[in-house]
N, C-alpha and C positions, 0 to 999 in steps of 0.2 A: 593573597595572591593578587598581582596588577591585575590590570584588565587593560585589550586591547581594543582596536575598532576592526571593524569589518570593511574594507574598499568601499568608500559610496559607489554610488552607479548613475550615471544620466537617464532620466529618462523625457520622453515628451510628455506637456504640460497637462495633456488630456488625461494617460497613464496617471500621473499623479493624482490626480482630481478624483478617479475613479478609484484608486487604492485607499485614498483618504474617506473615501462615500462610504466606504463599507469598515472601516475602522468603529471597533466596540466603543460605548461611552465611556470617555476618559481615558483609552486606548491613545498612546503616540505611534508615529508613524515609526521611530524606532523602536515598540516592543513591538508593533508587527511585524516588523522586517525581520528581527530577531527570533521571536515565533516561529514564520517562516522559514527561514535557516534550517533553525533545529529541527523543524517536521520533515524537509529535503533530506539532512543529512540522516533521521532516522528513517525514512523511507529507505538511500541508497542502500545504507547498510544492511535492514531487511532484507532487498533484495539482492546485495553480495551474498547474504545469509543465505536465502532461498537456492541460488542458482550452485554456491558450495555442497550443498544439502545433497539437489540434483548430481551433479558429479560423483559425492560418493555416491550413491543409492547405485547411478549407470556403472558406474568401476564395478561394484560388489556387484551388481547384476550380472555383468561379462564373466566376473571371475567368476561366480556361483553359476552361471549357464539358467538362473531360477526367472525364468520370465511371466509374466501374465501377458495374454494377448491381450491389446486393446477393444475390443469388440466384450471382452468380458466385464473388464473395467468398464465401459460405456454400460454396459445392460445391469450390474452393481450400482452405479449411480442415478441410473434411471427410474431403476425402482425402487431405492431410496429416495429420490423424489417424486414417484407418483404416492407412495406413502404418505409424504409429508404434508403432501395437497390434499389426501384422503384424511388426513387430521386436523387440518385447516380447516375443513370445508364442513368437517363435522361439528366442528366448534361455533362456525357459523351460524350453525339452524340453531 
């Protein structure tokens, strides 16, 4: 398969300096740019992923009339986390 480029981009000269600072050893500025890219483009898609997810769950909710109140949900997650601090904190001592 070719390969193609990606649009350079300008930036100010300081930007660069600082994106360069933090480059791995032996890292180029183009495997991070590339890096970068890829983790955007897998973030967005997570998140198209996510919010599709949401949608059905809301449609089949409406259609099913099958709700939880939030106030349940909130007290479900809270004391699964006062739990998990109660085994945190034992672990601790």
């Amino acid at each position: 398969m070719k390969t193609t480029t990606i649009p350079s981009i300008r930036v100010e000269p300081d930007f660069r300096a600082e994106v360069e600072a933090v480059l791995a050893e032996g890292e180029t500025l183009s495997q991070f740019v590339e890096a970068s890219v890829r983790a955007g483009v897998e973030r967005r898609r997570m998140q198209a992923e996510f919010i599709a997810r949401g949608l059905r769950s809301r449609d089949e909710t409406r259609r099913t009339g099958d709700y939880v109140d939030a106030d349940v949900v909130l007290g479900n997650l809270q004391r699964k986390l006062d739990a998990a601090r109660t085994r945190l904190a034992k672990k601790g001592k």
